[in-house]
C-alpha positions as CSV (number, residue, x, y, z in Angstrom):
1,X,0.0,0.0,0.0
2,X,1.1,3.3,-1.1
3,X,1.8,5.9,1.7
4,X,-0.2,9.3,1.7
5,X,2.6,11.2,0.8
6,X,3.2,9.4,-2.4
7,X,0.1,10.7,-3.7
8,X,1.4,14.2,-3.2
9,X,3.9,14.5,-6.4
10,X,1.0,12.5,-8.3
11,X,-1.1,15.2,-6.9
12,X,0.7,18.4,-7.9
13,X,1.1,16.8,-11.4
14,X,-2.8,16.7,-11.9
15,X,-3.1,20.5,-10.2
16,X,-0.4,21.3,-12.6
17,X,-2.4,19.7,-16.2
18,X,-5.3,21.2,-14.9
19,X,-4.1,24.8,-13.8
20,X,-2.5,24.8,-17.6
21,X,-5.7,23.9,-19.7
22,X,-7.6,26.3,-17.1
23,X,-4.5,29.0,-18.0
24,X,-3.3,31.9,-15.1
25,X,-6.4,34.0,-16.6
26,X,-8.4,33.1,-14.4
27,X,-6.1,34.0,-11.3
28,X,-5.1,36.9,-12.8
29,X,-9.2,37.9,-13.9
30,X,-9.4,37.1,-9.3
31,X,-6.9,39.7,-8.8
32,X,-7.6,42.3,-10.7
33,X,-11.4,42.1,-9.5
34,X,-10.5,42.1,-6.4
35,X,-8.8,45.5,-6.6
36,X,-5.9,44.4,-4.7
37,X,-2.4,44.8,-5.4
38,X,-0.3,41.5,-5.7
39,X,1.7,42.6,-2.9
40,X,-1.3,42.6,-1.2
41,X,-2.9,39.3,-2.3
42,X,0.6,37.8,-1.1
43,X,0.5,38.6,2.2
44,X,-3.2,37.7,3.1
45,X,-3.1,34.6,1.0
46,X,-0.1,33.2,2.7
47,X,2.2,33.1,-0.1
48,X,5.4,34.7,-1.0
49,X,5.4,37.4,-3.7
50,X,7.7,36.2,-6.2
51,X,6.2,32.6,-6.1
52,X,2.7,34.8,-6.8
53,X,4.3,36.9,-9.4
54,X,5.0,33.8,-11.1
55,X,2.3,32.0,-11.1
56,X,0.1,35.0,-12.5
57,X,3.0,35.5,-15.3
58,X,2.7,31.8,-16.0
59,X,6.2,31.1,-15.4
60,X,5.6,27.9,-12.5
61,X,2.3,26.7,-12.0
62,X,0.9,26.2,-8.7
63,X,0.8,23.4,-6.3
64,X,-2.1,22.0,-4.6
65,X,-1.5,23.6,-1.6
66,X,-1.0,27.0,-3.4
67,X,-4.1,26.4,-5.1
68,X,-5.9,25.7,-1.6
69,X,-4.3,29.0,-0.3
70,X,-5.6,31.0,-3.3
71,X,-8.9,29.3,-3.3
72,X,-9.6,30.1,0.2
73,X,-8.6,33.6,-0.3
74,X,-10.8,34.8,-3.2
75,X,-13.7,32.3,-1.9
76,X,-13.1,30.5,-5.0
77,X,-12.9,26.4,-6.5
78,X,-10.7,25.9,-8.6
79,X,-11.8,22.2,-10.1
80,X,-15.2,22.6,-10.3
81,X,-15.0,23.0,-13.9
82,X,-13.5,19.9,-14.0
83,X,-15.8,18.4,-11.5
84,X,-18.8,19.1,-14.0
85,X,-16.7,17.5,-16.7
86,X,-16.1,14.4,-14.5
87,X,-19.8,14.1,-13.2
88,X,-20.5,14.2,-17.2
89,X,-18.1,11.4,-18.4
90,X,-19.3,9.2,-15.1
91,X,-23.2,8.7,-14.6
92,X,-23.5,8.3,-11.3
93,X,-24.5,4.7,-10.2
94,X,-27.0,4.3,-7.9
């Protein structure tokens, strides 16, 4: 049996395919409608500003846990598109 913490690189590589079809639009669209500078977002989000700086450039894609920060943040999910696409492919059985 696998430990939990060898699902974490398998994890990050799923975040990272999904984070790159769903493209940094859609983090940089949260930060700009928030109003708040990126300084700003870095701080109350938890994350240091030249990680941020390159995730909104699209220079590193984020981890899970970055993900989880930013999500929290803005009040946002970002898999539920993919969790409609999922709930599409697999009927649910019953």
């Amino acid at each position: 049996m696998l430990s939990t913490t060898a699902f974490v690189p398998l994890l990050d590589a799923v975040v990272k395919l999904r984070f790159e079809s769903y493209s940094t639009q859609r983090l940089r669209e949260l930060i700009d409608d928030s109003g708040l500078s990126l300084v700003k977002v870095a701080e109350d989000a938890g994350i240091p500003l030249p990680t941020l700086k390159k995730w909104v450039l699209g220079q590193r894609t984020p981890t899970l846990e970055g993900l989880s920060k930013l999500g929290k943040f803005f009040g946002v999910y970002f898999f539920a598109e993919w969790d409609e696409e999922q709930q599409q492919k697999s009927p649910e059985t019953k």
